[in-house]
BAVEXPA-91738 format. One record per residue (C-alpha): x, y, z; residue number from 1. Coordinates in steps of 0.05 Angstrom, whole numbers, padded with zeros to 5 digits, always signed. Layout:
// residues N
<X->X&Y->Y&Z->Z&k->NUM>;
...
This chain:
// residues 77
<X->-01267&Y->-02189&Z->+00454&k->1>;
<X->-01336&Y->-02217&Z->+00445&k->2>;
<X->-01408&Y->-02200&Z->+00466&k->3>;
<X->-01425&Y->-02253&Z->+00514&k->4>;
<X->-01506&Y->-02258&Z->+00526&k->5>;
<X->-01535&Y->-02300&Z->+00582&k->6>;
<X->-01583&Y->-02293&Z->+00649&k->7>;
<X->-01579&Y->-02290&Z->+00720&k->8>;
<X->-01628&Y->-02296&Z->+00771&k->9>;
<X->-01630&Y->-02267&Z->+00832&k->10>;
<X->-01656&Y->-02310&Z->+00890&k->11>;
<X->-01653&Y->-02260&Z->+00937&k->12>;
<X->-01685&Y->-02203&Z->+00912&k->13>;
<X->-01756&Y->-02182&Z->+00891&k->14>;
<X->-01785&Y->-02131&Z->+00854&k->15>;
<X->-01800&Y->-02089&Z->+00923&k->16>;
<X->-01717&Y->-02092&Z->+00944&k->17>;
<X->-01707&Y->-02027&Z->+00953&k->18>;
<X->-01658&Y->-01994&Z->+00909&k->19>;
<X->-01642&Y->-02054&Z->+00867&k->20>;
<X->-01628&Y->-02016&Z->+00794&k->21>;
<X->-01582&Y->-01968&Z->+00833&k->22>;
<X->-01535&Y->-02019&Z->+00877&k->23>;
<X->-01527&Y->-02060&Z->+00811&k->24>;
<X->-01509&Y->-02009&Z->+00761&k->25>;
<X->-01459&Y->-01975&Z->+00819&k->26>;
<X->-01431&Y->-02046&Z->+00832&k->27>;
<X->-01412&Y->-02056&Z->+00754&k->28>;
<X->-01480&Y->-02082&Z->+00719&k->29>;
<X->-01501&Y->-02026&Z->+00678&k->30>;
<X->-01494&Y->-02076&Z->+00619&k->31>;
<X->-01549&Y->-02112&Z->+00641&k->32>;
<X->-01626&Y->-02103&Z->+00628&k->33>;
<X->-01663&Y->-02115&Z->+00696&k->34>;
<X->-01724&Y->-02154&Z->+00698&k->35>;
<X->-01789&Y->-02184&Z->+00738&k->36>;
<X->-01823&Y->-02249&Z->+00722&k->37>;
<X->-01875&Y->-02246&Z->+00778&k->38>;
<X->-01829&Y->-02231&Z->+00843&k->39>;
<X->-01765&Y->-02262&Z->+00814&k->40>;
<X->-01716&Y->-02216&Z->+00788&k->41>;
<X->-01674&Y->-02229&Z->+00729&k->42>;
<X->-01616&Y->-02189&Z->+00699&k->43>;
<X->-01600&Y->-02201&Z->+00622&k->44>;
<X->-01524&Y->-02193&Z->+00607&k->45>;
<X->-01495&Y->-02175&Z->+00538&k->46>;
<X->-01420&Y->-02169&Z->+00567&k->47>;
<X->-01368&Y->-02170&Z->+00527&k->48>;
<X->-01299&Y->-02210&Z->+00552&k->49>;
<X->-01249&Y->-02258&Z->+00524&k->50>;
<X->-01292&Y->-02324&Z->+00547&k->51>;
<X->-01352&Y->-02333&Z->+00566&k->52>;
<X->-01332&Y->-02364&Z->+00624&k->53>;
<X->-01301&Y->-02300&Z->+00646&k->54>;
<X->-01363&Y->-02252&Z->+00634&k->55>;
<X->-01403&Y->-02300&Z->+00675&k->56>;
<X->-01350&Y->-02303&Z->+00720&k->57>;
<X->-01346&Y->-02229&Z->+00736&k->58>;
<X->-01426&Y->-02215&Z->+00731&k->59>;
<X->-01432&Y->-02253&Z->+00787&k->60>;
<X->-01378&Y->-02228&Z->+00833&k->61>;
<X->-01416&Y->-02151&Z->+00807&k->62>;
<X->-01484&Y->-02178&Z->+00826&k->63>;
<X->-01460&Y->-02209&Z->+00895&k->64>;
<X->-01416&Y->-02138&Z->+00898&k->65>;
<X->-01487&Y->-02104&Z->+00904&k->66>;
<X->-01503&Y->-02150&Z->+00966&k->67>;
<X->-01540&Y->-02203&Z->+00918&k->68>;
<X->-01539&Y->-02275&Z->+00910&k->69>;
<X->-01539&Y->-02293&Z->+00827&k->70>;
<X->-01555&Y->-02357&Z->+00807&k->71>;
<X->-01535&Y->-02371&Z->+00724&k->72>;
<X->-01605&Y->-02379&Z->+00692&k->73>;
<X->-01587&Y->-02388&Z->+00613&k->74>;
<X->-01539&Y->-02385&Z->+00562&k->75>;
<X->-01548&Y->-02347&Z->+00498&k->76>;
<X->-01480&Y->-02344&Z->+00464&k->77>;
């Protein structure tokens, strides 16, 4: 398998959701660095999976999992 790296945004969230780090890593996104730009929340994926089309795939059904919307932001590999 290879190490897929790219970025989702979440529209729906903000730096001041409560409990935002916890419902993500429970919902399956503990390979994922959380982030703030401002009030917009980003996660950074390095997932590993066949195609990249499938760790995409499967960040966002974890993300919307946690009761989040996730929007694909970029593409690193």
């Amino acid at each position: 398998m290879a190490l897929h790296n790219f970025t989702l945004a979440l529209p729906d969230a903000t730096a001041e959701t409560e409990g935002l780090e916890d419902a993500l890593f429970i919902a399956g996104c503990s390979d994922a660095l959380v982030y703030f730009n401002g009030t917009s929340v980003y996660l950074e994926f390095d997932r590993e999976s066949d195609s990249l089309n499938k760790a995409i795939t499967t960040a966002i059904r974890d993300v919307e999992g946690a009761g989040f919307k996730a929007q694909l932001e970029t593409v690193s590999s």
